[in-house]
N, C-alpha and C positions, 0 to 999 in steps of 0.2 A: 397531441401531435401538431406541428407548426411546417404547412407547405410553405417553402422558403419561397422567394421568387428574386433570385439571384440576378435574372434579365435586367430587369428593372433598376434592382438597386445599384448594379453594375454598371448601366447603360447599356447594355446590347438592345438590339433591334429584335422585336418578336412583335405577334400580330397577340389581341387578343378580341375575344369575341362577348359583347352583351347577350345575356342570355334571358332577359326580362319583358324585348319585344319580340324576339325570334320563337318561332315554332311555341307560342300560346296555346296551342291543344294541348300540348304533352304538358305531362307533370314537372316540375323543375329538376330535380334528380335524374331523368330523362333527355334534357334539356343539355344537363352537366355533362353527362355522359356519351352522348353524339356530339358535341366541340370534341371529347377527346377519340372518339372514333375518327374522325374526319382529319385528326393531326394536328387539333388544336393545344394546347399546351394550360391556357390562361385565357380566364372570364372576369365578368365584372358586373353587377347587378345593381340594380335598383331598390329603394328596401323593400324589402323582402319579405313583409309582415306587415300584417294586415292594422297593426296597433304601433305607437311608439316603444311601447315598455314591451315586447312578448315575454311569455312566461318563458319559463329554461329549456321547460322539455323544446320547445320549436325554436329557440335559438341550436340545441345539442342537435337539433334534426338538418338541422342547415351544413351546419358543420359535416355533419355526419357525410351530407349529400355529397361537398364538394370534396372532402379525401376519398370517400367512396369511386369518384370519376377519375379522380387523379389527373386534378386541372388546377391550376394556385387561382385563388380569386384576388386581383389586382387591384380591383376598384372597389365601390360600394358608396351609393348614392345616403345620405339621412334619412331621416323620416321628411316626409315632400308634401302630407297632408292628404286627400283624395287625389290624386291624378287622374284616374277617368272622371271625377266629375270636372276636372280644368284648374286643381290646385298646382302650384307650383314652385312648393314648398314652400317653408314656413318662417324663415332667418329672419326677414322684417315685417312679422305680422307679432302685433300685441298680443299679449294675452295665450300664446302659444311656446312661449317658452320653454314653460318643464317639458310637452313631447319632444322638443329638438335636445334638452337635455338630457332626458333617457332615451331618445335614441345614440346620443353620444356615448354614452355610458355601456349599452350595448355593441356599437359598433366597435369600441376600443376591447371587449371583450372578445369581438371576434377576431381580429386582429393581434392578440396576444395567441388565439388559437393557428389561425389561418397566415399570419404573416403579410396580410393587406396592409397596402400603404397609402393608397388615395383614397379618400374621401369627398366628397360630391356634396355643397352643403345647398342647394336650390334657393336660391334670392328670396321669392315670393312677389307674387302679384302688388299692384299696387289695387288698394281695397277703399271703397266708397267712404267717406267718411272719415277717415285719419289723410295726416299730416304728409306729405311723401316724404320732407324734409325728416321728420320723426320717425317715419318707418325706417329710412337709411341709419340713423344712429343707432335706432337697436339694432341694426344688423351689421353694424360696426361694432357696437359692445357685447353682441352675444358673440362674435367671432371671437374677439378678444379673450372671451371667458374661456370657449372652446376649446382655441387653440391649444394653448402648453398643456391639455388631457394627451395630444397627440404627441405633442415634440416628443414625449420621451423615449417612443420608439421612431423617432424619425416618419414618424405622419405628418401628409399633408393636404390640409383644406382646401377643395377648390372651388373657384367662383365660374360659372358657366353663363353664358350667352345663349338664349332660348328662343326659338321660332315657335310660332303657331299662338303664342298667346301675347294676345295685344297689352292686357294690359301688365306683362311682365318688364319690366324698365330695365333692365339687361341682357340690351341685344345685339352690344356690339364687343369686341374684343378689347379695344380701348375703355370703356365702361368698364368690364371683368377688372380688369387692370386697375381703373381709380378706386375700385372699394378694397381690391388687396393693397394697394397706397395709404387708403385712408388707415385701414387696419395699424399697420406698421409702423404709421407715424409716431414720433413721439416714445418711443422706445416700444411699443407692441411688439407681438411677437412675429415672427417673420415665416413661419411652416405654412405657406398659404401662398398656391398660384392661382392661373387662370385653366383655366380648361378650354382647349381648343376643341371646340367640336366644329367641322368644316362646313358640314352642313349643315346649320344652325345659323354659321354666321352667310353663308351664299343663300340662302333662305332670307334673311334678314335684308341683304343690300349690301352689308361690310363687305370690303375692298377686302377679297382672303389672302393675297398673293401680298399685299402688304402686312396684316397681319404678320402672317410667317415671318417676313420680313423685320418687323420689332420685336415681336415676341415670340420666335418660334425654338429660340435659342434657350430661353428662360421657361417653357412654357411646362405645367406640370403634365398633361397628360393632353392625346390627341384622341377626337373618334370621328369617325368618318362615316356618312350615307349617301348615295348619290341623290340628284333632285333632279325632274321632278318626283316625290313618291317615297322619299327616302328607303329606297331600296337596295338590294346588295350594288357595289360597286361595278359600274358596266351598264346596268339598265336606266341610264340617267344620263347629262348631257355633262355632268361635272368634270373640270381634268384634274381627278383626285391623284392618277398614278404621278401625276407633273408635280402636285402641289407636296405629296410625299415626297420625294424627290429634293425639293427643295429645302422640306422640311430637315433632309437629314444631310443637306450641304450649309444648312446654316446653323446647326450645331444639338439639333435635339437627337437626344437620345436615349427617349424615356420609351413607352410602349405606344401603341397606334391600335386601338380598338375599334372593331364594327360593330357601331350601334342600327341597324336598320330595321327593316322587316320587309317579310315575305311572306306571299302562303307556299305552305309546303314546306318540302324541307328545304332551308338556304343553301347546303351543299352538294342537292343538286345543282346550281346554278354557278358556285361559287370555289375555287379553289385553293384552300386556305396554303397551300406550299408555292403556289406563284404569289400570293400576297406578300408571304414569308419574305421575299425576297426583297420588298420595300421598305412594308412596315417591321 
């Protein structure tokens, strides 16, 4: 079975919801299932597994999870490496290769199932001891390799701007930007944006209202948390409702996803059909 997600590849405007920091006690299946009680339509996760390669049965159970909810899943991050120990993925770190390529192999799997179109490929830290100039190239040529697994159902790879970890070297939207440039050069393949995460880049410093401004036209995919706290939209001093707004008078019209966290449940605090009306 393949949930379409026609918003997307349409361009309409819908919200959708990360489901990989929200409500952490419950089970994921759980998780799926409350976005679509609350009126959510469409999620997007993080990988999802605890290994690059998982066995079938917990790829079939994943699947299983999100037609069971009856939510299309949008997005899907790679494999990223440890994240609670402070990994932040794996694109230019040596020696990790094959996990980013079975995780690709998997992800396009699920995606022939699910109908997911983004993919989220995480930079990687820069790591004591190697080259930064060298880590940039392998994460120029693993992209490379990546890529055209995706073109052939219209995926696409995107390179993200990340807060909170210093030594991650892509943390501004113009950054995101020069590695999908470098990628393409030279005849490369071209299924590869940048990912706007808002808060990420107002975390950082970046100028976001510029941003928008160059890239908000071109950009593959948006998610939004207020700061400070990255919390739901409202509890924070951000002017996300502005910077949506903008976002969708200067020509995007892909999806607008809430990555945040809360305790409890987010929608007590949060109402995903006024969102609707932005994102």
């Amino acid at each position: 079975m393949t949930t379409d997600d026609p918003v997307s590849d349409a361009g309409g405007r819908t919200l959708a919801v990360n489901c990989s920091i929200l409500m952490t006690d419950r089970p994921l299946p759980e998780r799926l299932r409350r976005v679509r009680e609350a009126g959510g339509d469409a999620v997007e996760l993080w990988w999802p597994f605890a290994s690059a390669d998982p066995a079938a049965d917990e790829v079939d159970a994943l699947v299983r999870a999100v037609e069971d909810a009856g939510v299309a899943l949008v997005g899907l991050n790679l494999f990223a490496g440890d994240m609670p120990a402070g990994d932040r993925g794996v694109l230019s770190w040596p020696g990790r290769e094959a996990e980013l390529d079975a995780s690709a192999r998997v992800a396009v799997r699920i995606a022939e199932r699910l109908g997911t179109r983004r993919f989220n490929v995480l930079y990687g830290n820069r790591l004591e001891g190697h080259d930064a100039a060298e880590q940039d190239a392998l994460a120029v040529r693993s992209l490379a390799a990546l890529a055209p697994r995706f073109e052939t159902f219209d995926g696409i790879l995107m390179i993200e701007p990340v807060s909170g970890a210093a030594a991650y070297p892509v943390r501004t939207a113009t950054q995101a930007a020069d590695v999908v440039d470098r990628v393409a050069a030279h005849g490369g393949p071209t299924n590869l944006g940048v990912l706007l995460d808002l808060f990420h880049l107002a975390t950082n410093g970046d100028d976001v209202g510029a941003a928008i401004e160059t890239f908000g036209a071109v950009a593959a995919h948006v998610q939004v948390a207020d700061a400070p706290g990255r919390g739901v939209p409202g509890t924070g001093d951000l002017p996300i409702r502005d910077w949506l707004r903008r976002l969708r008078s200067v020509g995007y019209t892909g999806r607008v996803a809430l990555e945040c966290t809360t305790d409890g449940d987010p929608f007590d605090h949060l109402d995903l059909h006024d969102w609707k009306d932005l994102a």
